[in-house]
Every structure is written in structure tokens, then in C-alpha cells.
PDB file of N, CA, C and O in Angstrom:
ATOM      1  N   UNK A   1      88.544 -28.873  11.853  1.00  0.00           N
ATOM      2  CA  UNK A   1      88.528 -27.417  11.790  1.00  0.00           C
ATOM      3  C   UNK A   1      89.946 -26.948  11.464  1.00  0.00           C
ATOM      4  O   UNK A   1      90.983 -27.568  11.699  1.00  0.00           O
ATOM      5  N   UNK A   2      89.830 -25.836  10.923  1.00  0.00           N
ATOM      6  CA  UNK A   2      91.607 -25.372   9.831  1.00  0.00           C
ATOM      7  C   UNK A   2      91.530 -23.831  10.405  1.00  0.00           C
ATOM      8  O   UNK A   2      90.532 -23.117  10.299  1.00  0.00           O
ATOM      9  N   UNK A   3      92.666 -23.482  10.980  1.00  0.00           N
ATOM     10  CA  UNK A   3      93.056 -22.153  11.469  1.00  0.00           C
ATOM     11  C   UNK A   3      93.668 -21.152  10.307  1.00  0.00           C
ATOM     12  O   UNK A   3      94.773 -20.830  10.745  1.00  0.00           O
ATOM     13  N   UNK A   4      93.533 -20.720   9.447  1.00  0.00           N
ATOM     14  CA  UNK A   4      94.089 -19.845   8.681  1.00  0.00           C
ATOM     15  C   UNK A   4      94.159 -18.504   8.650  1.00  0.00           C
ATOM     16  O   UNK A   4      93.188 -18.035   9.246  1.00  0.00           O
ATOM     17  N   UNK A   5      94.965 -17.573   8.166  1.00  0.00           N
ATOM     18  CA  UNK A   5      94.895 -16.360   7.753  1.00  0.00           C
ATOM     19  C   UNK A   5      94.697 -15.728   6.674  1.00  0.00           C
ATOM     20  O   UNK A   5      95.600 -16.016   5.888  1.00  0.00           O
ATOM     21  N   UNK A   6      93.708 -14.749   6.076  1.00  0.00           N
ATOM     22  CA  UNK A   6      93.446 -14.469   5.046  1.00  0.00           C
ATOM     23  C   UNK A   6      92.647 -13.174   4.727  1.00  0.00           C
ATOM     24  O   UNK A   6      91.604 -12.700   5.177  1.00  0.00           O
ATOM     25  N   UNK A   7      93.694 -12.715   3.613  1.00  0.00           N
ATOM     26  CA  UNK A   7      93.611 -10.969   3.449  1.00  0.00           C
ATOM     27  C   UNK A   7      91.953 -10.672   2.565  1.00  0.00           C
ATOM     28  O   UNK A   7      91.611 -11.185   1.499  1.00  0.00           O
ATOM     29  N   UNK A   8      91.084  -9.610   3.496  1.00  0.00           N
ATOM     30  CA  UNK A   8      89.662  -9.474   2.752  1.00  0.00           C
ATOM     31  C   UNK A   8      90.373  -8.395   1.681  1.00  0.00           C
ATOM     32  O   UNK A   8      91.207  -7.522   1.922  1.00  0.00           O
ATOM     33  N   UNK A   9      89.764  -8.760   0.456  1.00  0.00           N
ATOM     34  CA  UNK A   9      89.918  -8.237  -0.697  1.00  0.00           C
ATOM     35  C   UNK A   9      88.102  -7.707  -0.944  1.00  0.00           C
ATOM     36  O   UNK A   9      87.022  -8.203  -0.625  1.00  0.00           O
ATOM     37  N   UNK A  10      88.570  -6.347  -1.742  1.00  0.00           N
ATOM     38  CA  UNK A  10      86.991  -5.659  -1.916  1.00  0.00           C
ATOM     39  C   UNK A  10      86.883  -6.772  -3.386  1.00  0.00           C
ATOM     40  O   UNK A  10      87.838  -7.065  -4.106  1.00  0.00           O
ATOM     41  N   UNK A  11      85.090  -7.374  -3.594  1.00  0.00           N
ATOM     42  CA  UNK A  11      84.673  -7.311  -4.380  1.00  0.00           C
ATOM     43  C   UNK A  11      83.339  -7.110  -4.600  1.00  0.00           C
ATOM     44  O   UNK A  11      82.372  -7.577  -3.999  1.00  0.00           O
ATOM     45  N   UNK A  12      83.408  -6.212  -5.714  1.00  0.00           N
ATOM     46  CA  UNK A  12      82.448  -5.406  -6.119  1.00  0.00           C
ATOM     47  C   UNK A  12      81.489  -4.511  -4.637  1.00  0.00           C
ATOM     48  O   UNK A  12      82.241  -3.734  -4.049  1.00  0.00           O
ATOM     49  N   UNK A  13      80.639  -4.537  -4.293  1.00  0.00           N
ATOM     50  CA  UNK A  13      80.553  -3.604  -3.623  1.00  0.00           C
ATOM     51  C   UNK A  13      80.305  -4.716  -1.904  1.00  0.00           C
ATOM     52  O   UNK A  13      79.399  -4.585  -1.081  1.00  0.00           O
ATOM     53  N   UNK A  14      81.088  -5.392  -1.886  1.00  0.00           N
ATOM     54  CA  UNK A  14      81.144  -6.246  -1.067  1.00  0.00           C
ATOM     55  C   UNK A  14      82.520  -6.702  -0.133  1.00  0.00           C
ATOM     56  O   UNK A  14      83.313  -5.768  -0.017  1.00  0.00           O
ATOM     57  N   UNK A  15      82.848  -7.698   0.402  1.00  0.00           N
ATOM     58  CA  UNK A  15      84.422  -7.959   0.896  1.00  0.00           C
ATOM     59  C   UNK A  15      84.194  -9.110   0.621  1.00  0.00           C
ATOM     60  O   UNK A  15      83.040  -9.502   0.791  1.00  0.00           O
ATOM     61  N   UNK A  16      85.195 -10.033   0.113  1.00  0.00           N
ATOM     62  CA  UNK A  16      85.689 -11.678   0.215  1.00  0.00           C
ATOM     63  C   UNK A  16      86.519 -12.072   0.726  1.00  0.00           C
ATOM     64  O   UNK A  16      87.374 -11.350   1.237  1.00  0.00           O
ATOM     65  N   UNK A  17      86.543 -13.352   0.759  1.00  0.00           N
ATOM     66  CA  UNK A  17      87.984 -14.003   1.675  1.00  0.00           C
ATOM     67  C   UNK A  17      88.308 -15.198   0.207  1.00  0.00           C
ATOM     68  O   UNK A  17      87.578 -15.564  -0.714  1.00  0.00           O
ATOM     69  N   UNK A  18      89.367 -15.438   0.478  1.00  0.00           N
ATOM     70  CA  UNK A  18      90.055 -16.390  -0.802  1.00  0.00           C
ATOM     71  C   UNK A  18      90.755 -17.605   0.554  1.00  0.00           C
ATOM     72  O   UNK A  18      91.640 -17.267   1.340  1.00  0.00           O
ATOM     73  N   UNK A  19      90.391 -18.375   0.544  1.00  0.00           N
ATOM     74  CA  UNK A  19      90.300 -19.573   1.403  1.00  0.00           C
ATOM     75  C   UNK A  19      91.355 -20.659  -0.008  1.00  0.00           C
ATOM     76  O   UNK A  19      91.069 -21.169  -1.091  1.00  0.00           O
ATOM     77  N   UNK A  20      92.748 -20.545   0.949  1.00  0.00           N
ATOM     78  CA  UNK A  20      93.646 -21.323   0.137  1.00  0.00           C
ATOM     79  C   UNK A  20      93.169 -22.991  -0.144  1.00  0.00           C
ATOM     80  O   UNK A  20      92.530 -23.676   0.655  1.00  0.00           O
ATOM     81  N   UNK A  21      93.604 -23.372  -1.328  1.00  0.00           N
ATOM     82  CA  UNK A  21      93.091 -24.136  -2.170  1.00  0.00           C
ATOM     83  C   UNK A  21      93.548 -25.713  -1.380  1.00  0.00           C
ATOM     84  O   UNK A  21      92.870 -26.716  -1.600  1.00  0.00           O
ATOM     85  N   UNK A  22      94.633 -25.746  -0.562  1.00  0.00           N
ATOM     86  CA  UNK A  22      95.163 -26.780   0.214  1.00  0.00           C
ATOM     87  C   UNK A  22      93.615 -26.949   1.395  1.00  0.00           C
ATOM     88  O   UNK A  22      93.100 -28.028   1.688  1.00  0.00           O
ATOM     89  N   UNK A  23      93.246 -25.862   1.787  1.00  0.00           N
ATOM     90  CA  UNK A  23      92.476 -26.002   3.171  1.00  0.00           C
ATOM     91  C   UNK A  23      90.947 -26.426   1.913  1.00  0.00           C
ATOM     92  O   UNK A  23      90.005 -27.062   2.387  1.00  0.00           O
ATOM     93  N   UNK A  24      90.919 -26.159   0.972  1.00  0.00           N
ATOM     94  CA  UNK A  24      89.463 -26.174   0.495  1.00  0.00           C
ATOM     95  C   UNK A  24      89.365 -27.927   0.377  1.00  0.00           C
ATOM     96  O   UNK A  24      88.348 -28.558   0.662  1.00  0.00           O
ATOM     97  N   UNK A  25      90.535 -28.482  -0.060  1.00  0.00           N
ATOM     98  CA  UNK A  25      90.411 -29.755  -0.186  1.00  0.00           C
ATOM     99  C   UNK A  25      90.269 -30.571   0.627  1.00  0.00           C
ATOM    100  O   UNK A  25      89.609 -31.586   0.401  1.00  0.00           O
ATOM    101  N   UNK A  26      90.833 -30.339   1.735  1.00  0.00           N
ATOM    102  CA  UNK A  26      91.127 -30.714   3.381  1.00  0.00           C
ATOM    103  C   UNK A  26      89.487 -30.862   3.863  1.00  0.00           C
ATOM    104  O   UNK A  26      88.830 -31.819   4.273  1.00  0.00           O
ATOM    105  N   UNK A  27      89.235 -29.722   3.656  1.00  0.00           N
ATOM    106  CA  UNK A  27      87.799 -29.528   4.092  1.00  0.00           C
ATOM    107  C   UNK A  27      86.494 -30.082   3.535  1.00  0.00           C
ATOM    108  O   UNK A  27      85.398 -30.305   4.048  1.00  0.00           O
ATOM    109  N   UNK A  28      86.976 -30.224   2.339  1.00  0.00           N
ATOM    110  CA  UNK A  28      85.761 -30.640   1.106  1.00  0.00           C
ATOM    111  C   UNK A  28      85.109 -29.276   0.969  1.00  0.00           C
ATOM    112  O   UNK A  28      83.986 -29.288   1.474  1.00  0.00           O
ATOM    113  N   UNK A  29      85.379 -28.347   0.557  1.00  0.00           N
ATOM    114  CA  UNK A  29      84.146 -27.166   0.904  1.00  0.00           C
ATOM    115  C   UNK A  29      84.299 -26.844  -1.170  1.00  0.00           C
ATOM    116  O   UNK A  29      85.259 -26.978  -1.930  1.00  0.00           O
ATOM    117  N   UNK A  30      82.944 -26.427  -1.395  1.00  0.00           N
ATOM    118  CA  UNK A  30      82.585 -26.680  -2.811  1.00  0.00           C
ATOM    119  C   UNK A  30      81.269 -25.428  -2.965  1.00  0.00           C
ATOM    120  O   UNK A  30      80.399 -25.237  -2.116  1.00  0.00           O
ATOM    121  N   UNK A  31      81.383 -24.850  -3.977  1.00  0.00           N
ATOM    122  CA  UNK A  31      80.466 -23.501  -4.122  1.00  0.00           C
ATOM    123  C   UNK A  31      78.984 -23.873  -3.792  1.00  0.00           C
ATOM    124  O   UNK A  31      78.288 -24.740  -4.320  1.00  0.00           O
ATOM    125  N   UNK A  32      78.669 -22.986  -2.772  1.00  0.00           N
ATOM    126  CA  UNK A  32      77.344 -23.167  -2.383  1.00  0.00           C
ATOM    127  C   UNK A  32      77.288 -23.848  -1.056  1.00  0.00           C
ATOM    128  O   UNK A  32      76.296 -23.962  -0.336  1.00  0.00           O
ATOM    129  N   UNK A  33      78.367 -24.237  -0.861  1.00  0.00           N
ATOM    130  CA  UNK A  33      78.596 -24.927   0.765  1.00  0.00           C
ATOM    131  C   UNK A  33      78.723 -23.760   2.267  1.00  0.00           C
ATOM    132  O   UNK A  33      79.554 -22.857   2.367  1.00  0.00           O
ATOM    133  N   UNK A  34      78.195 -23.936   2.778  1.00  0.00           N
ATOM    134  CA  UNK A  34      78.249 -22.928   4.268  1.00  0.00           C
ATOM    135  C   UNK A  34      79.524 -22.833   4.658  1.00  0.00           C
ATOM    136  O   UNK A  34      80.253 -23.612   4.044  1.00  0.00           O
ATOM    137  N   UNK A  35      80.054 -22.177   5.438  1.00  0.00           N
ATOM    138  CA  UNK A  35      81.274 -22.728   6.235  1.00  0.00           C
ATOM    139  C   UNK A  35      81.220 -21.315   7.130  1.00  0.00           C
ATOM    140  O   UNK A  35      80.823 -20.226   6.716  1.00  0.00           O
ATOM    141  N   UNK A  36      81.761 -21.646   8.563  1.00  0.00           N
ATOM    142  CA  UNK A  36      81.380 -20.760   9.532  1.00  0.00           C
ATOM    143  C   UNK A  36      82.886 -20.219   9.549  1.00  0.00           C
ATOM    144  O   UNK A  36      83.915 -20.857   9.327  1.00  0.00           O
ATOM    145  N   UNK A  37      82.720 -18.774   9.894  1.00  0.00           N
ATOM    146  CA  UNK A  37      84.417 -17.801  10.398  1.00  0.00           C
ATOM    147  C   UNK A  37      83.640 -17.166  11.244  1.00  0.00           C
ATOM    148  O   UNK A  37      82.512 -16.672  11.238  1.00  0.00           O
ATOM    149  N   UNK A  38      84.851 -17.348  12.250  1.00  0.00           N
ATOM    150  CA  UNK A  38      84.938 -16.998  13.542  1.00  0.00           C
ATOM    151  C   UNK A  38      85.837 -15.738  13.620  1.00  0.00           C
ATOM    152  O   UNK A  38      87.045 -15.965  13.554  1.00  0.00           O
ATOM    153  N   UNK A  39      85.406 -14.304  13.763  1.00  0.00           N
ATOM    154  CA  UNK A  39      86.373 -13.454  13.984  1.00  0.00           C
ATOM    155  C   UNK A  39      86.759 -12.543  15.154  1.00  0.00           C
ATOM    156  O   UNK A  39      86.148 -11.609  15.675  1.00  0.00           O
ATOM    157  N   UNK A  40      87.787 -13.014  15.378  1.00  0.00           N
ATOM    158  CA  UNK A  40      88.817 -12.339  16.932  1.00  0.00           C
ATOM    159  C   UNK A  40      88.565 -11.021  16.591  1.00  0.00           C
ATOM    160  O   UNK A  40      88.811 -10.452  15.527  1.00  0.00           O
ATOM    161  N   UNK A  41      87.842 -10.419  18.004  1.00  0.00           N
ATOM    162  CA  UNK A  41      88.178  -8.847  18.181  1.00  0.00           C
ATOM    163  C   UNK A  41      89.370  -8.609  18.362  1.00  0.00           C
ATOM    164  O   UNK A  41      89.935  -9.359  19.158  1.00  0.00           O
ATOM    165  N   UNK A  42      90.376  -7.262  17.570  1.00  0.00           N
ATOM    166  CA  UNK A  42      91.662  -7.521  17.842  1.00  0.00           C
ATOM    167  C   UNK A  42      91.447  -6.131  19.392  1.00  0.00           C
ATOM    168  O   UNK A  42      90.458  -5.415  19.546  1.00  0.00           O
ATOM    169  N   UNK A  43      92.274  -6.145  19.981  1.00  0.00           N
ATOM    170  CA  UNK A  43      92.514  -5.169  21.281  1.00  0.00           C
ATOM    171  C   UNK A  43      93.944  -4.874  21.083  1.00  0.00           C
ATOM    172  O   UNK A  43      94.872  -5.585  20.697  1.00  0.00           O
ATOM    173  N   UNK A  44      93.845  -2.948  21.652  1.00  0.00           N
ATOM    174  CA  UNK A  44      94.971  -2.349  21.854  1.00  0.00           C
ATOM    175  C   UNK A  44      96.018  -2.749  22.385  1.00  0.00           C
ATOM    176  O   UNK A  44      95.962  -2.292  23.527  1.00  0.00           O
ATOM    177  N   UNK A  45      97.175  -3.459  22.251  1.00  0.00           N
ATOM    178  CA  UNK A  45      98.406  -3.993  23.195  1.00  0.00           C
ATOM    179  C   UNK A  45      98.652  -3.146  23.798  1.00  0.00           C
ATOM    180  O   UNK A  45      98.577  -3.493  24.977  1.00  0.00           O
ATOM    181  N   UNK A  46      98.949  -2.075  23.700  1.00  0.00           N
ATOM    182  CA  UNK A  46      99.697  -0.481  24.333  1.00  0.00           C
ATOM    183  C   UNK A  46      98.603  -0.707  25.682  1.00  0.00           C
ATOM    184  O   UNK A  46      99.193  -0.891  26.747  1.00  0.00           O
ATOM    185  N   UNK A  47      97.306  -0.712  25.743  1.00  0.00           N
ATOM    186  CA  UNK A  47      95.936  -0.371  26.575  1.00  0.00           C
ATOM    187  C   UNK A  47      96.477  -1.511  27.487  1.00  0.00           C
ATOM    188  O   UNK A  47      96.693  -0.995  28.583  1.00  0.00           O
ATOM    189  N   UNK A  48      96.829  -2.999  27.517  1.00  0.00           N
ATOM    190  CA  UNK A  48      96.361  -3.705  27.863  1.00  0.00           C
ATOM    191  C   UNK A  48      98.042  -3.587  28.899  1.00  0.00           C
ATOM    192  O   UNK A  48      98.006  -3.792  30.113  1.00  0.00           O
ATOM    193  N   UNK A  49      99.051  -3.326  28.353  1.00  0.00           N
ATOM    194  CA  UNK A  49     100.526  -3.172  28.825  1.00  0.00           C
ATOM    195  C   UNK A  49     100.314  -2.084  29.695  1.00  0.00           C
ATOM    196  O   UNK A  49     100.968  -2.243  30.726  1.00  0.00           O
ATOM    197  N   UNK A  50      99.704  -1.114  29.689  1.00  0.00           N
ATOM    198  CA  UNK A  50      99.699   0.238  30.528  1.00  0.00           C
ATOM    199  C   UNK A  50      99.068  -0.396  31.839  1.00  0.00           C
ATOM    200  O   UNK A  50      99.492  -0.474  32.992  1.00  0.00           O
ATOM    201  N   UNK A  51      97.761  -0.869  31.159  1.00  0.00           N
ATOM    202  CA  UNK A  51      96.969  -1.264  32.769  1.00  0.00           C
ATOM    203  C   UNK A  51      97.570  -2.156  33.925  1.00  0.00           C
ATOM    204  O   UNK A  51      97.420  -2.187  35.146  1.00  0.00           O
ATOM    205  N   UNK A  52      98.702  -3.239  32.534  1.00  0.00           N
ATOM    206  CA  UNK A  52      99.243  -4.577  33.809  1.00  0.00           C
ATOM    207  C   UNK A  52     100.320  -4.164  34.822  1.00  0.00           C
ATOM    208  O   UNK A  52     100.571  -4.568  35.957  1.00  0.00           O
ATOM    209  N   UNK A  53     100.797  -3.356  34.149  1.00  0.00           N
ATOM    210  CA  UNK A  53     102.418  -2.941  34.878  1.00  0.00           C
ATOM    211  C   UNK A  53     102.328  -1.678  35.285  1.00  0.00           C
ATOM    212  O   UNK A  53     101.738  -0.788  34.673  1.00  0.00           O
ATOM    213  N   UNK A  54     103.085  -1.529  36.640  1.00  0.00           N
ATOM    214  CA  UNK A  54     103.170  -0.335  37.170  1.00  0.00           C
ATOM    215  C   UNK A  54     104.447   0.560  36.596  1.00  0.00           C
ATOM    216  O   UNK A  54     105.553   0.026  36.519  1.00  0.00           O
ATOM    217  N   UNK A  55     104.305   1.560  36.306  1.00  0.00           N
ATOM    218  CA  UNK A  55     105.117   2.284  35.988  1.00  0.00           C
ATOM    219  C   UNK A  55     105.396   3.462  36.632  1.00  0.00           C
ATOM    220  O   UNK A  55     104.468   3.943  37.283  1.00  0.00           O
ATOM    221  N   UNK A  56     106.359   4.002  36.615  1.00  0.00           N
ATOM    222  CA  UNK A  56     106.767   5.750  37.543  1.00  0.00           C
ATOM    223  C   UNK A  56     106.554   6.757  36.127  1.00  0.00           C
ATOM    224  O   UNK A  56     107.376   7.674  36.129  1.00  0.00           O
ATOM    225  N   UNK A  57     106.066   6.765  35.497  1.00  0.00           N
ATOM    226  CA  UNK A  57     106.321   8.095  34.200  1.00  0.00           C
ATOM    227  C   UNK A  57     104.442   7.153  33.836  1.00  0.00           C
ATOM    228  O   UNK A  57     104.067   5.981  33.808  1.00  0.00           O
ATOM    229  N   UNK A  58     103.959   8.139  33.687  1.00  0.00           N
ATOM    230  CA  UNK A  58     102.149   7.943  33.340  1.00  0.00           C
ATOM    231  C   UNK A  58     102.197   7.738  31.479  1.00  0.00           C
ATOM    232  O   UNK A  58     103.285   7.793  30.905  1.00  0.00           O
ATOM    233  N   UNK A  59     101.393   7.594  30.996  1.00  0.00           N
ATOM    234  CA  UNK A  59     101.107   6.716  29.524  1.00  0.00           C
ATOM    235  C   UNK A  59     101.613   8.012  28.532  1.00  0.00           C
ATOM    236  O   UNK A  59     102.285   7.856  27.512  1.00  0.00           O
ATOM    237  N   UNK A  60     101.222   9.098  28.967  1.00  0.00           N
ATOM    238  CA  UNK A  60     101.214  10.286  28.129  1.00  0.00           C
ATOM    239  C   UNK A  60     102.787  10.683  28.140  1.00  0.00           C
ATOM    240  O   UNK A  60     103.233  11.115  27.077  1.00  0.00           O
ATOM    241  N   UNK A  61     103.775  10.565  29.382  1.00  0.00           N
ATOM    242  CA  UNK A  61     104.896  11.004  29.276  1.00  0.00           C
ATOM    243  C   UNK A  61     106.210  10.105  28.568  1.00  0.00           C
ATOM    244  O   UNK A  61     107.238  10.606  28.111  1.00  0.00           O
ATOM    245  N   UNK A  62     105.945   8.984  28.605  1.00  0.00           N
ATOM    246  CA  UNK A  62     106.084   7.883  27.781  1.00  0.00           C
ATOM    247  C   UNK A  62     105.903   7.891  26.348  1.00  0.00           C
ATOM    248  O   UNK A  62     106.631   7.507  25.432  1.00  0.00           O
ATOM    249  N   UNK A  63     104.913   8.349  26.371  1.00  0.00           N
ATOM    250  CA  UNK A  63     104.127   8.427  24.388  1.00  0.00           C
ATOM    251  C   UNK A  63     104.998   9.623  23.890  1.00  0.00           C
ATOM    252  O   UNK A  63     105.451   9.650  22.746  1.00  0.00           O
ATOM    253  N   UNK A  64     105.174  10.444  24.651  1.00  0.00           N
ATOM    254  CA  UNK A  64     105.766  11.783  24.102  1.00  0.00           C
ATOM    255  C   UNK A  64     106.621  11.967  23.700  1.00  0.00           C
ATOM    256  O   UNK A  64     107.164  12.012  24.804  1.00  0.00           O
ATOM    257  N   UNK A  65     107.907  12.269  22.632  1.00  0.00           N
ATOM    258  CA  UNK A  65     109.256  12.601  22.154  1.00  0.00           C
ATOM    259  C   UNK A  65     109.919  13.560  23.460  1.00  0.00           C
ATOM    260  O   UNK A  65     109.238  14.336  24.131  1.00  0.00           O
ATOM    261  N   UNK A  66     111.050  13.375  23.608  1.00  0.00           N
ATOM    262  CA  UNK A  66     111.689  13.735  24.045  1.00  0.00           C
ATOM    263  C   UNK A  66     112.037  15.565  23.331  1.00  0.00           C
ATOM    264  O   UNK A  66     112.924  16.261  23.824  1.00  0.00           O
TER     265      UNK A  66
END
């Protein structure tokens, strides 16, 4: 199994992935072949930093400009 990153590009009224040509060989993968992607829900960092740590100034007074 090959961990990569890779930008969806629109085609035609659809999305693709372009699966670099090093991992296609690695893999053996050849048109018409299956291959499974697994995709990470990404989550708010800001959401997840507010909840862990205690703070004295609340999320909103923080976010705000001076």
C-alpha cells in the first residue's frame, strides 16, 4: 500500500486524481484496474485547540482584532 498526495483536477463534468507514474509502477495498476482511496475527513484545528486547553480570554475575544 503507497501513501500519496494528490491534487483533484475537474474533468469534464467529473473530478480525477493523477496517481504519479513512480507509484503506478510500484503498484502495477493499469487502465481498467480497481484501486481503493481512502479519504481523511479533514477537522477544524482552531475547534479542536479551543476545546483542549484552558484559556482566560473565550474563542471570540481571541479571534477578534484588537
Amino acid at each position: 500500500m503507497e501513501t500519496i498526495k494528490a491534487r483533484a483536477r475537474k474533468w469534464g463534468n467529473s473530478i480525477g486524481l493523477v496517481i504519479p507514474k513512480d507509484v503506478v509502477k510500484k503498484e502495477n495498476i493499469h487502465p481498467g484496474k480497481y484501486v481503493e482511496i481512502l479519504i481523511p475527513k479533514k477537522t477544524n484545528v482552531l475547534k479542536e485547540t479551543f476545546g483542549t486547553f484552558k484559556f482566560k480570554k473565550t474563542a471570540q475575544q481571541i479571534l477578534t482584532p484588537l
